[in-house]
C-alpha positions, 0 to 999 in steps of 0.5 A: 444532525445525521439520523442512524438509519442513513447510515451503517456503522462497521466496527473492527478490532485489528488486534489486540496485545496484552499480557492477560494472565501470568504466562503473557497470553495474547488474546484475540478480540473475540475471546475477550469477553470470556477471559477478563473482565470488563466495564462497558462503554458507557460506564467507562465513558460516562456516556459520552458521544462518539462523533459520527462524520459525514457518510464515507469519512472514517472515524479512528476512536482515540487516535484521530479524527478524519472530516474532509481531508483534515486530521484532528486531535480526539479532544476537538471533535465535539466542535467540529461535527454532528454526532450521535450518542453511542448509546443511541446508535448501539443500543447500548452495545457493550465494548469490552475493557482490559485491566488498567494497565493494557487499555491504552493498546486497545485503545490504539487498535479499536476502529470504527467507519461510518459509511451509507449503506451500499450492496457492494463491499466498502472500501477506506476501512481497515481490514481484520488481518491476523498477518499484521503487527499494531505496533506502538509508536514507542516501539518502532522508535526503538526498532530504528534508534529514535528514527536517526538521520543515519537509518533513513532509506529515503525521503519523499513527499509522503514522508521519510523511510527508516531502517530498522530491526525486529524479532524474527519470530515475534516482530518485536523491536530487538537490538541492531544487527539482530533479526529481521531488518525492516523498512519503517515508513513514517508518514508525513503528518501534512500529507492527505493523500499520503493518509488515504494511501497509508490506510489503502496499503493496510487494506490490499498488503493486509491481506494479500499474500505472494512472493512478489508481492512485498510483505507488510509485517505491520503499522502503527496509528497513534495520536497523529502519527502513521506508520507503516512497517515493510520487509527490507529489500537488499537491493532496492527499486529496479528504478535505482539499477536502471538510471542511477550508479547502482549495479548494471543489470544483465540479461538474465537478471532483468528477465528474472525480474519482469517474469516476477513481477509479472506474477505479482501482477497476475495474482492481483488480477486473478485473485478472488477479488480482482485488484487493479494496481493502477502505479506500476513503474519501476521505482515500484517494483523492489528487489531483496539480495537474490534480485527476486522482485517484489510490487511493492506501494499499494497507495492507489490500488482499487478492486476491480469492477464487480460488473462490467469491465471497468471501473470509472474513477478519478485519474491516479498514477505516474505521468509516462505509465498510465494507459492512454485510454484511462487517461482520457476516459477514467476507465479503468480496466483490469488490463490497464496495468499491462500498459504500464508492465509494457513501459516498464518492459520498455525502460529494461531493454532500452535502459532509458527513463519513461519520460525524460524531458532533457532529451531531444523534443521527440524523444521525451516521450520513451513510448512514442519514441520507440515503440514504433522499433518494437516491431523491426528486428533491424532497428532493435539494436539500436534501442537496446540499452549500451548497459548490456554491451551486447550481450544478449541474446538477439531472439530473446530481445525480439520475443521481449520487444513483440511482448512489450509491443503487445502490452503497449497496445491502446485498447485493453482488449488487445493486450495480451492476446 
């Protein structure tokens, strides 16, 4: 049995809609109280338990339930874990209710982490965020036509990416053609990593806000279902128009996209809270029609040391994009992801993937391969990618080629200097 006093209990109402009164107010948590009545937990529930998991495992309050790594339906828990009364861990807290009718929606968007109390701030918890839209699952079915096979954008290990459409306004689901297009990513069920990362997307999307980061307009979290709800981007990943037959990219237009994408990264790093990106490769970074890039995929984001200058933790991201000192040590630097801005750079000018293992022995590896180049103005022409036809300009390439060299370099420190 887990005793109250090893551990802290957070509660966060993400939001709550309900048409309270006649005019169809929606009325923010805090206001609750005073705008309708309520019953308290306990006699809601008849004081039943609320399960509480080990330390650093979290919780969802009729959705479902986490406990090393495994998602179980609400009815289940009570075999499953130890718990406390929520009479005894709240002193008989009172949560408010709505009538009848709307008490599946708070229902849906009430959360609850347990973790060991700590001086810094928690991760792995869902952040109050009045930019984000709790979608129904009923409505983002609506919103892409039952998810049909010809709405999907794409597919992967985390699962599938519908297309679809909202209100501009109010980001209600609304008929095909009108409004705002949205892309709808439907988790895999038996993805565990794809939850932690669904749930890490919520916390840094949000509640961060740029023009070159991709804007998340919502999520659902229902029974065993997780979605999340991104702005369509016209023009797809900068991956696609590198190495598949979307359009080739001209000088100006990948320069356009490494200056925006640069400041993604830079407010990330510079912001308040310093975030490390720690995946950033080109499929990452989205395009919308006038090509103004986005970063997009904040699965395996961190927040930056609190002292010192790094963070030590377990090796994430994408073979061929992940700076060479992380790889080895676990130290991760603010500055890591300029390694990977340096690789990306890279696959711009040369247009050639970052690892390719059906090239040549030596030359799977794109970095090691070419980077020695970077630095000879005579051998710059010979990895520029043939996409451009030579048309470019030479001093351009040599202050972009001296700048990816830069960004390349092995200690973080140097980076950017």
């Amino acid at each position: 049995m887990l005793s109250s006093e090893n551990l802290e209990v957070q509660i966060h109402a993400v939001k709550v809609v309900a048409n309270l009164d006649a005019e169809g107010r929606s009325l923010p948590f805090s206001n609750i109280f005073s705008e309708v009545s309520f019953l308290s937990w306990e006699q809601q529930f008849v004081k039943s338990y609320v399960p509480l998991p080990v330390p650093q495992v979290q919780a969802t309050i009729g959705s479902s339930f986490f406990i090393t790594g495994r998602s179980l339906p609400f009815s289940n828990i009570f075999s499953e874990v130890s718990f406390l009364s929520w009479e005894q861990q709240f002193v008989k807290s009172y949560v408010p209710l709505p009538v009848p009718q709307v008490r599946a929606t708070i229902w849906s968007s009430f959360f609850i982490t347990v973790t060991k109390p700590s001086t810094t701030e928690k991760e792995g918890h869902i952040l109050t965020s009045p930019k984000l839209r709790v979608y129904t699952f009923a409505e983002l079915k609506s919103a892409t036509m039952n998810f049909k096979p010809d709405t999907i954008l794409g597919e992967g290990g985390f699962g599938t990416v519908y297309k679809g459409w909202v209100d501009d306004k109010t980001f209600a689901p609304s008929k095909i053609g009108v409004g705002l297009m949205i892309a709808v990513k439907k988790l895999n069920p038996d993805s565990l990593q794809g939850l932690e990362e669904w749930q890490c997307e919520i916390n840094f999307l949000g509640t961060l806000s740029h023009p070159n980061l991709v804007r998340l307009v919502g999520y659902c979290c229902e029974d065993n279902e997780f979605l999340l709800v991104y702005e369509f981007m016209a023009k797809g990943s900068l991956e696609n128009h590198l190495f598949r037959r979307a359009e080739p990219l001209s000088w100006d237009t990948r320069l356009k996209i490494a200056i925006g994408a640069a400041r993604g990264l830079a407010f990330l790093h510079t912001s308040e809270k310093q975030v490390i990106y720690r995946d950033f490769k080109a499929s990452n970074i989205l395009l919308d029609r006038d090509f103004n890039a986005k970063v997009s995929d904040f699965g395996l984001a961190k927040n930056g040391p609190v002292t010192g200058s790094h963070v030590t933790t377990r090796v994430m991201g994408t073979y061929g994009y992940a700076a060479p000192e992380y790889v080895a040590t676990g130290h991760l630097y603010v500055k890591s992801d300029v390694y990977g801005f340096g690789v990306v750079l890279l696959e711009m000018l040369s247009g050639l993937r970052a690892v390719d293992p059906t090239r040549p022995s030596g030359q799977r590896n794109l970095v090691v391969w070419l980077k020695p180049s970077l630095g000879k103005r005579r051998k710059l022409k010979e990895i520029m990618d043939t996409k451009f036809c030579e048309e470019y300009p030479i001093k351009g390439a040599v202050v972009a080629a001296k700048l990816t060299l830069n960004c390349l370099d092995p200690t973080p420190e140097n980076a950017l200097q």
